[in-house]
C-alpha positions as CSV (number, residue, x, y, z in Angstrom):
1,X,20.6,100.8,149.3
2,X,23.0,98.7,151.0
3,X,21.3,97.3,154.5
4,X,23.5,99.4,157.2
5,X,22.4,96.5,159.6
6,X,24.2,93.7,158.3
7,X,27.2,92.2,160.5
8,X,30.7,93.2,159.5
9,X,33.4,90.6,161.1
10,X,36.8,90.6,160.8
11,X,39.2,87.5,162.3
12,X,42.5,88.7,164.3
13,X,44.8,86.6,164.3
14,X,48.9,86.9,164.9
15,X,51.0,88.9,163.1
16,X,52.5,86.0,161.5
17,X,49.7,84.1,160.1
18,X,48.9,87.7,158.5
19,X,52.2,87.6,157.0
20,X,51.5,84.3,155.5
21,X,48.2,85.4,153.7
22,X,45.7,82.5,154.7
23,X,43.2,82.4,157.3
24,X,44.1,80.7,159.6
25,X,41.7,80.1,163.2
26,X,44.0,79.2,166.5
27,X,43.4,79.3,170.0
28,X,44.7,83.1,170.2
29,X,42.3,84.5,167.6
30,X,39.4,86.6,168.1
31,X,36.5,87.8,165.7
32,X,35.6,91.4,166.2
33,X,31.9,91.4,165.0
34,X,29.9,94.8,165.2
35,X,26.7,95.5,166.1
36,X,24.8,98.5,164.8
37,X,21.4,98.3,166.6
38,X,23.0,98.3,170.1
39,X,26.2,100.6,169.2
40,X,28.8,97.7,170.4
41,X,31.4,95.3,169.0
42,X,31.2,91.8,169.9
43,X,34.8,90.0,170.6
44,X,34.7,86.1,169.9
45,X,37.0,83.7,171.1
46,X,36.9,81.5,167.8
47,X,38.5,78.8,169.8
48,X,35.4,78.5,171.4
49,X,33.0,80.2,169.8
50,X,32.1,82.5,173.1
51,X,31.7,86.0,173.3
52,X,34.7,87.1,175.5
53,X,33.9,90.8,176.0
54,X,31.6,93.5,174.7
55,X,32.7,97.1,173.4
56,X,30.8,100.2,173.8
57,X,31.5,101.9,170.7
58,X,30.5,104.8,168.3
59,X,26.7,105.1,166.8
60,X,25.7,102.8,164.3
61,X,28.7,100.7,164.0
62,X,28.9,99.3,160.7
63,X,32.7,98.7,159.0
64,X,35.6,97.2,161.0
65,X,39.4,96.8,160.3
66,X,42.4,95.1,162.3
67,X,45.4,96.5,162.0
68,X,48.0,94.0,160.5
69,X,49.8,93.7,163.8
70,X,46.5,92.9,165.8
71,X,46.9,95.8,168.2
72,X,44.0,97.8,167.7
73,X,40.6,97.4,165.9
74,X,39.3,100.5,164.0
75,X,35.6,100.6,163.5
76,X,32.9,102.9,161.2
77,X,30.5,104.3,163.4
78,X,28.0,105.5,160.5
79,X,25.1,107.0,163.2
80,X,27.8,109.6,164.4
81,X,30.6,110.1,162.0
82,X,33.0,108.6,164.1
83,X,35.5,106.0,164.1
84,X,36.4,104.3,167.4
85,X,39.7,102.6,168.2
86,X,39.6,99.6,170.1
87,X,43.0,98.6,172.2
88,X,42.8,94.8,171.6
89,X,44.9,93.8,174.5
90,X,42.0,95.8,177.0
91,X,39.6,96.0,174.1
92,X,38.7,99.1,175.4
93,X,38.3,102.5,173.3
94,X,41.2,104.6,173.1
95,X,40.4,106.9,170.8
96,X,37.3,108.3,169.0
97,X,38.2,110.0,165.6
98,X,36.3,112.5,163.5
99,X,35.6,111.8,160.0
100,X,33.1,112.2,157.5
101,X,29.7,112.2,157.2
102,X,28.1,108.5,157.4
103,X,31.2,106.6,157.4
104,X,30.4,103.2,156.6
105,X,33.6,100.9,155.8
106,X,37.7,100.9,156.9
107,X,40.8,99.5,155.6
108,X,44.2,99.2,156.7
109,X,47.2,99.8,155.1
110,X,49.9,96.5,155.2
111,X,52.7,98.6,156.7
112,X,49.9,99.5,159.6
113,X,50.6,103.5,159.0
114,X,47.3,104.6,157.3
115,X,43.5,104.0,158.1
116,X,40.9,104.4,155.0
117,X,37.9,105.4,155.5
118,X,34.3,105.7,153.3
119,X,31.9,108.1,153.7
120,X,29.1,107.2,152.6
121,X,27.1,110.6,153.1
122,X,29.5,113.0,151.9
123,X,31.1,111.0,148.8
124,X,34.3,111.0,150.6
125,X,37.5,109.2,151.9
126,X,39.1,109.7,154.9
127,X,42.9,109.2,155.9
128,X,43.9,108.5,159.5
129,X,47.2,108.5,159.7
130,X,47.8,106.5,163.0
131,X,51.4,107.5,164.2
132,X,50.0,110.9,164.9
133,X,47.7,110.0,167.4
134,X,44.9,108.6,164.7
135,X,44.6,112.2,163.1
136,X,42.6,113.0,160.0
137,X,45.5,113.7,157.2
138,X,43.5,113.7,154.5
139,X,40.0,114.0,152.8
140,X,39.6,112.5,149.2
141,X,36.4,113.1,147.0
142,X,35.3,110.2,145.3
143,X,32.3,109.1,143.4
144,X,28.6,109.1,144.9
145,X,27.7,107.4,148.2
146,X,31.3,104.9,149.0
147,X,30.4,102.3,151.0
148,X,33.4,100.0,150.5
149,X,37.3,99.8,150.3
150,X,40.0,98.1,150.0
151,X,44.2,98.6,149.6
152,X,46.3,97.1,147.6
153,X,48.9,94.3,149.2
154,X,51.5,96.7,148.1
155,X,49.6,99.4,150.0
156,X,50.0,102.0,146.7
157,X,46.3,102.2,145.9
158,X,43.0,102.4,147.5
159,X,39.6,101.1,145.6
160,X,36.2,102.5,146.9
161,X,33.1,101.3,145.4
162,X,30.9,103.7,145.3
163,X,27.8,102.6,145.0
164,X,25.5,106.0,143.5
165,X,27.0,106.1,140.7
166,X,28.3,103.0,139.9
167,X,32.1,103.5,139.5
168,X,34.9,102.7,141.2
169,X,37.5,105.6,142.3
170,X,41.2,104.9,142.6
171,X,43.2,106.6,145.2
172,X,46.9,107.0,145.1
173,X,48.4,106.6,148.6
174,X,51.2,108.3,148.2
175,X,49.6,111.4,147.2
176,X,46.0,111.0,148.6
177,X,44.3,111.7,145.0
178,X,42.2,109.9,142.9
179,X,44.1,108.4,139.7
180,X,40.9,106.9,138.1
181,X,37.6,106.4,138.0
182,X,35.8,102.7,136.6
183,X,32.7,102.2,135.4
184,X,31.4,98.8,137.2
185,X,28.1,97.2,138.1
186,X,25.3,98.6,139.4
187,X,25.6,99.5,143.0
188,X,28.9,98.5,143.9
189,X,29.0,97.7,147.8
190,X,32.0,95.4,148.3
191,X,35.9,95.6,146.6
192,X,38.5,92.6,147.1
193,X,41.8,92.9,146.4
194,X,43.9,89.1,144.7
195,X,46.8,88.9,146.7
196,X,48.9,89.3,143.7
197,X,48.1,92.7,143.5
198,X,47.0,92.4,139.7
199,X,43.1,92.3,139.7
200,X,40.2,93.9,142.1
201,X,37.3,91.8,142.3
202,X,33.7,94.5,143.2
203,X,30.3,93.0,144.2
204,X,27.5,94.7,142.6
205,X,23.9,94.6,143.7
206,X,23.0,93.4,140.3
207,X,24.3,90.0,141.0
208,X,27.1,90.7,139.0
209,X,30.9,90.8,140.0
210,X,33.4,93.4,137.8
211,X,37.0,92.4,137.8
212,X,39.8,95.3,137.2
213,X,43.2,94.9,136.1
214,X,45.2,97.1,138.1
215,X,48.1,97.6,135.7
216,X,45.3,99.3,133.3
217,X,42.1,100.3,135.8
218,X,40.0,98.4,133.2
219,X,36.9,95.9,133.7
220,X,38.2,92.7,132.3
């Protein structure tokens, strides 16, 4: 099992150090850190390492996203099947959203249209498309118990480890349906995409890390 209390952070930082894929820490970024046994998410001030504010969220908050503008924060509440949306500017909630049972990680797509989210208690995904007022689109079934996720820089494909049956499911973004499934490690937990686009790196819990080529869905 994957410890639903572990601490999920995410740095914010300007639209155009996200353009320029690095990391990059300056005095206007913030880490969004959420914490599940109190039902809040943490905002640092990584210029000074101090928390700057404290954001009553959903149940159980586990997964957090930014979105690639650094307007809003979208967070997994997995306690109540939720996922809040925090207004960065206020960080205050403006919207809570409905999704699937135990949803436990989010991803964004680049363009900043789409929300991703894994539900880890009903083998699903869930698609938030964000122009219409952060409404459930979509619901994907994927493998068993999908606790992680990731899109593609292109923002064409989804990969959710799931990690009860130790696969990997590919969504198609365009048509919100799974395109293939890859055998992986045992108890996938955690996808990462190379910026390149060509390979997605999964952690497994048996210490082990599968690497797919995209152009084939194949463990390399």
């Amino acid at each position: 099992m994957v410890n639903k209390h572990k601490l999920y952070s995410i740095t914010l930082v300007s639209a155009a150090m996200i353009l320029m894929l690095v990391n990059i820490v300056s005095a206007a970024s913030f880490t969004y850190i959420a914490n599940s046994n109190d039902n809040t998410v943490s905002v640092m001030d990584t210029s000074t390492n101090n928390v700057v504010a404290t954001v009553s969220v959903g149940n159980n908050p586990v997964g957090l996203a930014v979105t690639p503008d650094g307007t809003a924060v979208y967070v997994a509440n997995s306690g109540d099947n939720t996922v809040s949306v925090i207004n960065s500017a206020t960080n205050t909630v403006v919207a809570t959203v409905p999704v699937g049972n135990g949803p436990f990680d989010v991803a964004v797509t680049p363009d900043g249209t789409t929300v991703y989210v894994a539900n880890s208690g009903d083998s699903t995904v869930s698609v938030i498309n964000i122009a219409t007022n952060n409404t459930v689109t979509a619901t994907v079934s994927v493998g068993n118990n999908p606790v992680g996720l990731a899109v593609t820089p292109d923002g064409t494909a989804v990969y959710v480890a799931n990690s009860g049956d130790n696969t990997v499911s590919v969504i198609n973004s365009a048509t919100n349906t799974v395109v293939a499934t890859v055998p992986v490690g045992n108890q996938p937990y955690a996808v990462s995409v190379t910026q390149d686009g060509t390979s997605v790196d999964v952690a497994n819990g048996d210490g082990t890390v599968s690497v797919i080529d995209t152009a084939t869905y194949t463990v390399t």
